[in-house]
DSSP file (Angstrom, degrees, kcal/mol; ACC not computed):
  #  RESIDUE AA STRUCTURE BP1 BP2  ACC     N-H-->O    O-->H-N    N-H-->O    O-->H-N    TCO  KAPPA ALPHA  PHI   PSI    X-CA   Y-CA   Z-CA
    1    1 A X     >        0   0    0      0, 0.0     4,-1.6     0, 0.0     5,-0.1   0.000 360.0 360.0 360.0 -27.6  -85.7   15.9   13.5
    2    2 A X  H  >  +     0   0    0      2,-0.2     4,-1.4     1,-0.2     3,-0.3   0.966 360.0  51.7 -76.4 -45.5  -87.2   13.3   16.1
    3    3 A X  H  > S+     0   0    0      1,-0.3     4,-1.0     2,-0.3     3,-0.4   0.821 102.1  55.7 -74.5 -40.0  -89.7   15.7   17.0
    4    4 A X  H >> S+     0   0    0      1,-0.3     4,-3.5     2,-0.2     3,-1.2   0.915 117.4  40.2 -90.6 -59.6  -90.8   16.3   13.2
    5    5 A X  H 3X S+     0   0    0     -4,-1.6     4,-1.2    -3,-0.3    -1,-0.3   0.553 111.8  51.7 -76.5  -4.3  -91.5   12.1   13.0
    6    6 A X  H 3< S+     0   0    0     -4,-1.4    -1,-0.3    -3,-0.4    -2,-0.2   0.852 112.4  42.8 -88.4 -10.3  -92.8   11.7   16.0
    7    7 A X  H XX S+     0   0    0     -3,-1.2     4,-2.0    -4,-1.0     3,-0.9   0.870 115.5  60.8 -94.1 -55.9  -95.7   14.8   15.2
    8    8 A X  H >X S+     0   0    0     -4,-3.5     3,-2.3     1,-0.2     4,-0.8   0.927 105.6  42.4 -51.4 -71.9  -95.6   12.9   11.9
    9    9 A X  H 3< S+     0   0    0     -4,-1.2     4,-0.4     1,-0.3    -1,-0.2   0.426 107.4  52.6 -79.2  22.7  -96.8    9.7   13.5
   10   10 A X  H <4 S+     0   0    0     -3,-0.9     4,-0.3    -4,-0.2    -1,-0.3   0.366 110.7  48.7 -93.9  -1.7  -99.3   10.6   15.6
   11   11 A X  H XX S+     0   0    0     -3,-2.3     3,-4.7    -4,-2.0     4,-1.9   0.830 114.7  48.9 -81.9 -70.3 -101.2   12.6   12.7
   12   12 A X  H 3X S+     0   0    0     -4,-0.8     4,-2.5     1,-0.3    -3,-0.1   0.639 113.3  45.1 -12.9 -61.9 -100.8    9.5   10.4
   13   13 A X  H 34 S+     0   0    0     -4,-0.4    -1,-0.3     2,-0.3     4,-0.2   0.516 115.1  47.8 -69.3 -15.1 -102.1    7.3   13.1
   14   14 A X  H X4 S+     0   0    0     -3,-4.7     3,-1.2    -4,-0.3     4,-0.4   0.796 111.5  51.2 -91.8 -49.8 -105.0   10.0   13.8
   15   15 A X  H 3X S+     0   0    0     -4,-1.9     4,-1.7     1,-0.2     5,-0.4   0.974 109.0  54.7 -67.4 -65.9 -105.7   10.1   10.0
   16   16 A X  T 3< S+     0   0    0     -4,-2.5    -1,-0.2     2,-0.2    -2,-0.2   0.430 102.4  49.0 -42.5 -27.0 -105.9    6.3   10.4
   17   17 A X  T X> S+     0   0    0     -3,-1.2     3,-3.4     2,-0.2     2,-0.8   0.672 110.1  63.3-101.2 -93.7 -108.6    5.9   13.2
   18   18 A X  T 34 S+     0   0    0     -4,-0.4     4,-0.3     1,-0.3    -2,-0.2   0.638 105.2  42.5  12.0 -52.9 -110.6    8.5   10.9
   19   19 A X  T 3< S+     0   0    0     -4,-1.7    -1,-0.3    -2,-0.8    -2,-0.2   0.663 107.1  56.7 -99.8 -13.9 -110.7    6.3    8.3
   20   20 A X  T <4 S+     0   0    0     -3,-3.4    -2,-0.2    -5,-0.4    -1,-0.2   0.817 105.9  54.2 -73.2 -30.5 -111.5    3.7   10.2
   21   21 A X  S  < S+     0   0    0     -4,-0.7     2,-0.4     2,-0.1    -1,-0.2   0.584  92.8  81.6 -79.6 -19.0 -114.4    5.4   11.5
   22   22 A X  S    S-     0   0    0     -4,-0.3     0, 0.0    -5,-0.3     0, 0.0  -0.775  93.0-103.0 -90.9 132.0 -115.7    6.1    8.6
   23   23 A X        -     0   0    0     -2,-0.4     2,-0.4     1,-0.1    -1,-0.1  -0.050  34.8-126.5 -81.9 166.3 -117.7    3.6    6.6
   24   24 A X        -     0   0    0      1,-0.1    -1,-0.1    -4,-0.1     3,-0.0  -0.927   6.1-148.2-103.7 118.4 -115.8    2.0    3.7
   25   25 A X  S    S+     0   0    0     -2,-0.4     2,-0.4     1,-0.1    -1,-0.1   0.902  96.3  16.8 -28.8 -59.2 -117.4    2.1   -0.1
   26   26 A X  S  > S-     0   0    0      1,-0.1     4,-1.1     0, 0.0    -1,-0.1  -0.946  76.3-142.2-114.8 142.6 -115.9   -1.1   -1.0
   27   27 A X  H  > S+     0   0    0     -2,-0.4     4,-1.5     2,-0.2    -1,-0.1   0.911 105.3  55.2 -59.0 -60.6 -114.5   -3.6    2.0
   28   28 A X  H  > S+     0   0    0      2,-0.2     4,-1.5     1,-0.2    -1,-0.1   0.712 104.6  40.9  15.7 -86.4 -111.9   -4.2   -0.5
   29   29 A X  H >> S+     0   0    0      2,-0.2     4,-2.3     1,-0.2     3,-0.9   0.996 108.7  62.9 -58.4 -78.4 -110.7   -1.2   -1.2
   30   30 A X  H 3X S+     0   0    0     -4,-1.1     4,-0.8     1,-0.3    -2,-0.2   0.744 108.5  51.7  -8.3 -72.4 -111.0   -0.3    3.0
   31   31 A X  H 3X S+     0   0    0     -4,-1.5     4,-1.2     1,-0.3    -1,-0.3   0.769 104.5  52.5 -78.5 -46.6 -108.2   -3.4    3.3
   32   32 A X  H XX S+     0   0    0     -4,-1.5     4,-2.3    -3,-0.9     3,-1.4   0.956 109.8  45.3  -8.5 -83.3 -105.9   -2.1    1.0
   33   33 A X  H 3X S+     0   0    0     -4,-2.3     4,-1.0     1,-0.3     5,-0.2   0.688 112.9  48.1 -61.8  -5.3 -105.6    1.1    2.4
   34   34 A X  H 3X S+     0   0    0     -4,-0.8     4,-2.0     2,-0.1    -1,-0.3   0.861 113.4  52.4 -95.1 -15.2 -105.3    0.0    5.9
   35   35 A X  H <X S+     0   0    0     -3,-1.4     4,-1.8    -4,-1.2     5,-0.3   0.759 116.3  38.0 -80.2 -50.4 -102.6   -2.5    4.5
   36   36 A X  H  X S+     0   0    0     -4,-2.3     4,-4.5     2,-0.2     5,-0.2   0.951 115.8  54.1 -74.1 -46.7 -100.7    0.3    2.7
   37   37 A X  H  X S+     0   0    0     -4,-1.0     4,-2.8    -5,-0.3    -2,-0.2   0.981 111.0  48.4 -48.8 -58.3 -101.3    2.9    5.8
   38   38 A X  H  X>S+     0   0    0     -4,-2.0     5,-2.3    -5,-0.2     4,-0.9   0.918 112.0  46.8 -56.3 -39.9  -99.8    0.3    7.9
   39   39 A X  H ><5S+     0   0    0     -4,-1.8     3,-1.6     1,-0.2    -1,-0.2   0.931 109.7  53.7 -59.0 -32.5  -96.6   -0.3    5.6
   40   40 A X  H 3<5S+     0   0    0     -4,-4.5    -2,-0.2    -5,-0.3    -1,-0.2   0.961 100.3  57.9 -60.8 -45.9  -96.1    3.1    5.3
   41   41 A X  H 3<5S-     0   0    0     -4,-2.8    -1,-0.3    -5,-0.2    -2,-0.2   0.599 124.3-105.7 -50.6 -22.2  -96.1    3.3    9.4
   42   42 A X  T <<5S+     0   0    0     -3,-1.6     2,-0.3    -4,-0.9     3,-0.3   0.614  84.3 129.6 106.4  20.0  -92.9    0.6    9.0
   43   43 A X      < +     0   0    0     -5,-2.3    -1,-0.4     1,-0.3    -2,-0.1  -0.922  65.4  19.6-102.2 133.8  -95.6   -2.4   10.2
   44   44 A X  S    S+     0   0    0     -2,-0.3    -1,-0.3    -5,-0.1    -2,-0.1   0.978  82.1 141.0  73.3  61.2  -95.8   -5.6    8.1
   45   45 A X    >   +     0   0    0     -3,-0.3     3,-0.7     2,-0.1    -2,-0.1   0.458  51.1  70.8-103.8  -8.6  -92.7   -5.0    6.5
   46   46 A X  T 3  S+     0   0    0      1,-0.2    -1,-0.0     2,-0.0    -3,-0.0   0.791  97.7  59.5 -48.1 -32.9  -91.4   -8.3    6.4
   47   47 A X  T 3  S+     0   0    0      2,-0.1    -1,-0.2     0, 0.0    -2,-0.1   0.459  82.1  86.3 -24.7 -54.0  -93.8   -8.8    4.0
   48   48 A X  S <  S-     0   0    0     -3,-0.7     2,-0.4     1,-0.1     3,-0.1   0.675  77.1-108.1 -89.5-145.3  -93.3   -6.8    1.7
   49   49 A X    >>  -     0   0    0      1,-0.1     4,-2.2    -4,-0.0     3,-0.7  -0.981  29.4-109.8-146.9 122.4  -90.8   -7.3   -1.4
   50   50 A X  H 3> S+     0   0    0     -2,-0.4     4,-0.6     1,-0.3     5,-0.2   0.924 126.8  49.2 -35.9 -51.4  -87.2   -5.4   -2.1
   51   51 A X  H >> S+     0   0    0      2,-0.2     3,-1.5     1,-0.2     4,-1.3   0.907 109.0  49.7 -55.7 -38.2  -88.9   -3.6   -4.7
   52   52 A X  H <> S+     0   0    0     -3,-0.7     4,-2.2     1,-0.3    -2,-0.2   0.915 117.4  44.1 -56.7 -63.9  -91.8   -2.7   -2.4
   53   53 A X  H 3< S+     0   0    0     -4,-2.2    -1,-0.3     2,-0.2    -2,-0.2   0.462 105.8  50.4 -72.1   1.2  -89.3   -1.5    0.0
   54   54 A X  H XX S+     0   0    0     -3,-1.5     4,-2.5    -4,-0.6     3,-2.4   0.648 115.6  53.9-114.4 -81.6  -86.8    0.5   -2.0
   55   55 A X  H >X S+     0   0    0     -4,-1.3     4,-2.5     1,-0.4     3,-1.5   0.689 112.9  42.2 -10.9 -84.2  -90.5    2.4   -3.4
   56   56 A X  H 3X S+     0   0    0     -4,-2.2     4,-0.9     1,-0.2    -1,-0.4   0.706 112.9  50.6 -63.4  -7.6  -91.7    3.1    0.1
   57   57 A X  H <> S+     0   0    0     -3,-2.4     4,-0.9     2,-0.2    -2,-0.2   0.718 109.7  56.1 -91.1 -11.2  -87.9    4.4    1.6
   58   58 A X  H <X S+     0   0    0     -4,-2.5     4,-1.2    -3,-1.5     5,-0.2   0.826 112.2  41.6 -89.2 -11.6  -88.0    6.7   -1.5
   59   59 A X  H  X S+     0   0    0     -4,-2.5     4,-1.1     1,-0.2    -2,-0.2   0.715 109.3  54.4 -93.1  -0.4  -91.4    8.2   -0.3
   60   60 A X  H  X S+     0   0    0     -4,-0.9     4,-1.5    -5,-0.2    -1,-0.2   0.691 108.4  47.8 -98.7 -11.0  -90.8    8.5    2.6
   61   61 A X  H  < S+     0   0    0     -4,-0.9    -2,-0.2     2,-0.2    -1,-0.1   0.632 104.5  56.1 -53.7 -29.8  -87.8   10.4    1.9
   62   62 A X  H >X S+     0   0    0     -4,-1.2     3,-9.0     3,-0.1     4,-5.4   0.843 111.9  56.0 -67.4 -45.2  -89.3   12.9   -0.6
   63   63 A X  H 3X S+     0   0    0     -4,-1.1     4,-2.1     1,-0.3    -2,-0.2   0.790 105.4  40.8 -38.6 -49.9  -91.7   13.5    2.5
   64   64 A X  H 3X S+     0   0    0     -4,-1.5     4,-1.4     2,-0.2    -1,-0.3   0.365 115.6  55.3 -93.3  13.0  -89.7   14.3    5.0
   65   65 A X  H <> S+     0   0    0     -3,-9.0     4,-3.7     3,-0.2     5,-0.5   0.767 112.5  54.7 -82.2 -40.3  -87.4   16.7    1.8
   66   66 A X  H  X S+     0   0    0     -4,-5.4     4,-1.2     2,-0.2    -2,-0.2   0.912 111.6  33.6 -53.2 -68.5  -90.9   17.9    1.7
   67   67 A X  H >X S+     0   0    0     -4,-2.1     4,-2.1     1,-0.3     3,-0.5   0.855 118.8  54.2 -41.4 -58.1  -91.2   18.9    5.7
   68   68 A X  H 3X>S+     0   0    0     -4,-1.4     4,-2.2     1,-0.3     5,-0.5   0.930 107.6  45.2 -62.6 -57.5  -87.6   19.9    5.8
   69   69 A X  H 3<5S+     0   0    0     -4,-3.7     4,-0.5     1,-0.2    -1,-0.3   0.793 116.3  57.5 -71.4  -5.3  -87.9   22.5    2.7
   70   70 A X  H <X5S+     0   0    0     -4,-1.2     4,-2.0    -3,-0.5     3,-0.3   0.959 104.9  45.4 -69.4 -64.7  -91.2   23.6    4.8
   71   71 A X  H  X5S+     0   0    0     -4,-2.1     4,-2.0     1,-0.3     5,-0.2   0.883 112.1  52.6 -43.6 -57.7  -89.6   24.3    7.6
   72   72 A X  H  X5S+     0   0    0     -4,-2.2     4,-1.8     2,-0.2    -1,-0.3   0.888 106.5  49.5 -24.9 -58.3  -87.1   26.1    5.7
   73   73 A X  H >><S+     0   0    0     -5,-0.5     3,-1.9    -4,-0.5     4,-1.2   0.969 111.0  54.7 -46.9 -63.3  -89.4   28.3    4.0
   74   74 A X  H 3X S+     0   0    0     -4,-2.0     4,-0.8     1,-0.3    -2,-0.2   0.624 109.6  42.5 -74.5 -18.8  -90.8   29.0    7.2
   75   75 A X  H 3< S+     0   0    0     -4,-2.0    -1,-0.3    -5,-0.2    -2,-0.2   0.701 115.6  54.2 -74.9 -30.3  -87.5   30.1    9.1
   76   76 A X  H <X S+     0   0    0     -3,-1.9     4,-2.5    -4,-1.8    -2,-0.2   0.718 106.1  44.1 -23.8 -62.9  -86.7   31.9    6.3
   77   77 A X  H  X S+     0   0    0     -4,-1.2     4,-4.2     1,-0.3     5,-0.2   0.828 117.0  52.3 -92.9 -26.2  -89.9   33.9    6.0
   78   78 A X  H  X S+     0   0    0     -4,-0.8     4,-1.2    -5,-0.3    -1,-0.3   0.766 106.4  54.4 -99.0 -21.0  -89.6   34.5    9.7
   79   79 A X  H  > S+     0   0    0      2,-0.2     4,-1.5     3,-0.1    -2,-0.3   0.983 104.2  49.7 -41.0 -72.5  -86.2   35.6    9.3
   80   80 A X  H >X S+     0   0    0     -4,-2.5     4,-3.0     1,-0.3     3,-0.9   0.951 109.7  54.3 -52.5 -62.7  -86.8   38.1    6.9
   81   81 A X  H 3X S+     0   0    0     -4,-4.2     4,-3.4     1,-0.2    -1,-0.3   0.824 102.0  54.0 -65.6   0.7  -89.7   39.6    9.2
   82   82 A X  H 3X S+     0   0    0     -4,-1.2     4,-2.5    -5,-0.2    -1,-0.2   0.925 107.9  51.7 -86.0 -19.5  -87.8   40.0   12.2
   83   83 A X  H <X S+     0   0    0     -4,-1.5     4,-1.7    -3,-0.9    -1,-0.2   0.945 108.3  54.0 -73.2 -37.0  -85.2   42.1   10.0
   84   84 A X  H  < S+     0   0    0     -4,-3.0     5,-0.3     1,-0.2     3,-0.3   0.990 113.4  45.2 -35.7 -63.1  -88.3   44.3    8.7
   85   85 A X  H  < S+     0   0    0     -4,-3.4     4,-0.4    -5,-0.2    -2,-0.2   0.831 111.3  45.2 -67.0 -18.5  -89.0   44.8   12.2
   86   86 A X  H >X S+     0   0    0     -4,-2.5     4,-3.6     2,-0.2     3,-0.6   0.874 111.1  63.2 -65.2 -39.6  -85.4   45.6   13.5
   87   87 A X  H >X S+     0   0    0     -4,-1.7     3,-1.9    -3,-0.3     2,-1.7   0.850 107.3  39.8 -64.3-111.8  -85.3   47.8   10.5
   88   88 A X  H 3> S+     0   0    0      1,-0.3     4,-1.5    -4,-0.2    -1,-0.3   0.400 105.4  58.9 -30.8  -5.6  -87.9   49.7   11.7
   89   89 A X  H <> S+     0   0    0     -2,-1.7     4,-3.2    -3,-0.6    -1,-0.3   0.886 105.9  56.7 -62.1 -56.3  -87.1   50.0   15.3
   90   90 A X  H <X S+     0   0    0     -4,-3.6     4,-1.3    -3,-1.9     5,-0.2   0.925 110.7  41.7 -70.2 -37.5  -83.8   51.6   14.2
   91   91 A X  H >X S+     0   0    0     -4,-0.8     3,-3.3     1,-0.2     4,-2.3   0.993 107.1  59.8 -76.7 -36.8  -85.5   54.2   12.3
   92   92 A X  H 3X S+     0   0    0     -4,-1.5     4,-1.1     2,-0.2     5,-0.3   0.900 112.3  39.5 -25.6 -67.4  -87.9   54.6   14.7
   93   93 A X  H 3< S+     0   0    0     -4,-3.2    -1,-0.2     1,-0.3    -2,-0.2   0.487 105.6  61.7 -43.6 -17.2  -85.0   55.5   17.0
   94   94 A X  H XX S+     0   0    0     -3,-3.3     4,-1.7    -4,-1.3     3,-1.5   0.833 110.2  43.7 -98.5 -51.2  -83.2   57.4   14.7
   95   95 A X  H 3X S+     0   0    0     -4,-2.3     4,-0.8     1,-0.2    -2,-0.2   0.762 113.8  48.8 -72.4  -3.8  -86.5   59.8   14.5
   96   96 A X  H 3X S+     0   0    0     -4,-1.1     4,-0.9    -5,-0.3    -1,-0.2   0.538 112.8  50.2-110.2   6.4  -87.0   60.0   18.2
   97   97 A X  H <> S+     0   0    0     -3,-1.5     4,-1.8    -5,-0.3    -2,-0.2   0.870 110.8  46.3 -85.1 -53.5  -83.2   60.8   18.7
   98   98 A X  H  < S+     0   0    0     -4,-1.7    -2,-0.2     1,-0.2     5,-0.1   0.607 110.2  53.4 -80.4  -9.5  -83.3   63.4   16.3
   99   99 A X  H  < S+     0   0    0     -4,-0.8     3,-0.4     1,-0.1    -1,-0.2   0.819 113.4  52.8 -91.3 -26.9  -86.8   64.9   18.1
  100  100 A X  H  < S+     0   0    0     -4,-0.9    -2,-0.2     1,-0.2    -3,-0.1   0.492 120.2  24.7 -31.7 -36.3  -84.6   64.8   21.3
  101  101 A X  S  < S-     0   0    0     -4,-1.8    -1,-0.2     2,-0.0    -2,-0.1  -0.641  78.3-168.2-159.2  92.6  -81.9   66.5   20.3
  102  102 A X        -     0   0    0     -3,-0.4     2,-0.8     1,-0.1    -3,-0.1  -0.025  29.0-113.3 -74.2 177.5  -82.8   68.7   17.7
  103  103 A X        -     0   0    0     -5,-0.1    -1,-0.1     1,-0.1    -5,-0.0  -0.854  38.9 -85.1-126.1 147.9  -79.7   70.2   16.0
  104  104 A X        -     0   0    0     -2,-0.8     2,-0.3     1,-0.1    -1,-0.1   0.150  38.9-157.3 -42.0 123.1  -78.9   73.6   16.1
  105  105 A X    >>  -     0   0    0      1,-0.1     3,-2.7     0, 0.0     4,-0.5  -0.615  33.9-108.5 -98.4 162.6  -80.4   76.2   13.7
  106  106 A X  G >4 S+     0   0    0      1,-0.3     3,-2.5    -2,-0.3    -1,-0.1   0.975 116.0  68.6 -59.3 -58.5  -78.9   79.4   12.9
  107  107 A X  G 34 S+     0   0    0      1,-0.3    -1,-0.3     2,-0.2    -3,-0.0   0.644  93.9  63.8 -47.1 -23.1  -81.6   81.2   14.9
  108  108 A X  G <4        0   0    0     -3,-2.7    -1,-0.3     1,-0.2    -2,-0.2   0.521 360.0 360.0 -64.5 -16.8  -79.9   79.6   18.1
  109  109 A X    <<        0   0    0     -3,-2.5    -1,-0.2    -4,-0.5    -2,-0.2   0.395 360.0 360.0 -75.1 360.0  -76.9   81.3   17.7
């Protein structure tokens, strides 16, 4: 789980110098979003309000329902194929058994 927020905040923080590089439409606007980017990162939260704060701990909670039922999927899906592939191993084995030791026909007797 630590790994999964710390890979989350170094993209955040990557997305952040991005925009930062990038020239602003409004100055405004620009301050605002570095002002929210920054709450969401858990900086300037003193600031901030009870309501303010009960808002951002519930999005940052869907997020990380979000990652977690990603990950899931993805353990899942990778689940499944390695039982396709076992599944085929076995029959595979099961035909190269049965070209190995063919089973007696009447004509052998």
């Amino acid at each position: 789980m630590q790994k999964i927020i710390t890979k989350f905040k170094m993209c955040k923080e990557l997305g952040i110098r991005a925009a930062m590089q990038s020239k602003p439409e409004n100055p405004d606007e620009e301050v605002q979003k570095e002002a929210g980017v920054r709450k969401f990162l858990g900086k300037d939260l003193a600031q901030m309000s009870s309501q303010e704060l009960s808002e951002l701990d519930d999005k940052l909670i869907k997020g990380l329902l979000f990652i977690k039922d990603t990950k899931l999927q993805l353990l899942k899906d990778e689940v499944e194929k390695s039982r396709m592939q076992q599944l085929q191993v076995v029959q595979k084995n099961q035909m190269l058994l049965r070209q190995a030791n063919p089973s007696p026909t009447l004509y052998d007797k």
